[in-house]
Each structure stands twice: as structure tokens, then as C-alpha cells.
C-alpha positions, 0 to 999 in steps of 0.5 A: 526294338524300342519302338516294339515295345521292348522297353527294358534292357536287362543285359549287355555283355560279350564273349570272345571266340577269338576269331570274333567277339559278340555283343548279347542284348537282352531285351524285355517286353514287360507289357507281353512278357517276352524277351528278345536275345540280340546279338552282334558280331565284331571284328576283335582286332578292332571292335566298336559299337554304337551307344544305346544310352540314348534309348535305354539309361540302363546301358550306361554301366553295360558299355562301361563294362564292355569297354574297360573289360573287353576293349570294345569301343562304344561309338558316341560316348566318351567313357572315363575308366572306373573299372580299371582306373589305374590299369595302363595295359593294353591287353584286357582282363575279359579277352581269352587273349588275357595272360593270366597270371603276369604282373600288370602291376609293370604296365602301371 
């Protein structure tokens, strides 16, 4: 997509289905003005994705989110937790898996 002049990543995110979860990309043209929606499906019981640091800087704190938040592994990167610092569970806050309502503060 790079390569086709989709030089501007906007957004990164997930959602969960619970029977899968899905990575969105949301990449622009700014030379044509258009803009391309990428999607990617995983496996929830064990989701990981390649970087895209590498091509686009603006993916640093997008995958830092997907990994702190949703537990999705980015392939090529070590990420050191800011998000969640202190947070030892293994569950994760944007997961539909999340228990809302427990004391995580126990997991500390």
C-alpha cells in the first residue's frame, strides 16, 4: 500500500467478535485523497501481527495499544508496557472476554 502512494496511516485498532479478533488499518492517499480500509483477521486464542513501524512511524503507539489492550502480539518489535504499567492480569481491558467490575488490583 506504501508503494501505491498510501502514505499516511490514520489508525490502527481492533475489535473482538470473540470468535475472532480483527486488526483495521486505515490508510491515506494524500496525493489522490483516498482512503483505504485494511483488515485483518486472528486467531483470539493466540493473536499476533507483524510491525509496520518500519514503514510507517505513526504505528508506534497503534500497536502499543493493540498489545497492552488487546493482548495481540506485534511480531518485530519488543514493547515495554506504558499503558498498563502495573497491570499483572492476564485478561485484557478491551477483550469482550474482560470482567468488568472485578478488583484487578488482587492480580497487582
Amino acid at each position: 500500500m506504501k508503494a501505491s502512494g498510501f502514505d499516511y496511516l490514520n489508525k490502527i485498532t481492533a475489535v473482538d467478535y470473540v470468535t475472532h479478533l480483527e486488526v483495521v488499518y486505515v490508510l491515506y492517499n494524500t496525493a489522490n485523497k483516498q482512503m483505504e480500509v485494511l483488515k485483518v483477521k486472528l486467531d483470539p486464542s493466540d493473536p499476533s501481527i507483524d510491525t509496520l513501524i518500519h514503514l510507517y512511524k505513526a504505528a508506534d503507539w497503534y500497536e502499543r495499544e493493540l498489545c497492552e489492550m488487546f493482548g495481540i502480539r506485534i511480531n518485530g518489535r519488543e514493547i515495554k508496557r506504558l499503558l498498563l504499567e502495573e497491570w499483572n492480569g492476564t485478561e485484557f481491558p478491551l477483550r469482550k472476554s474482560f470482567a468488568w467490575g472485578k478488583d484487578y488490583k488482587k492480580a497487582i
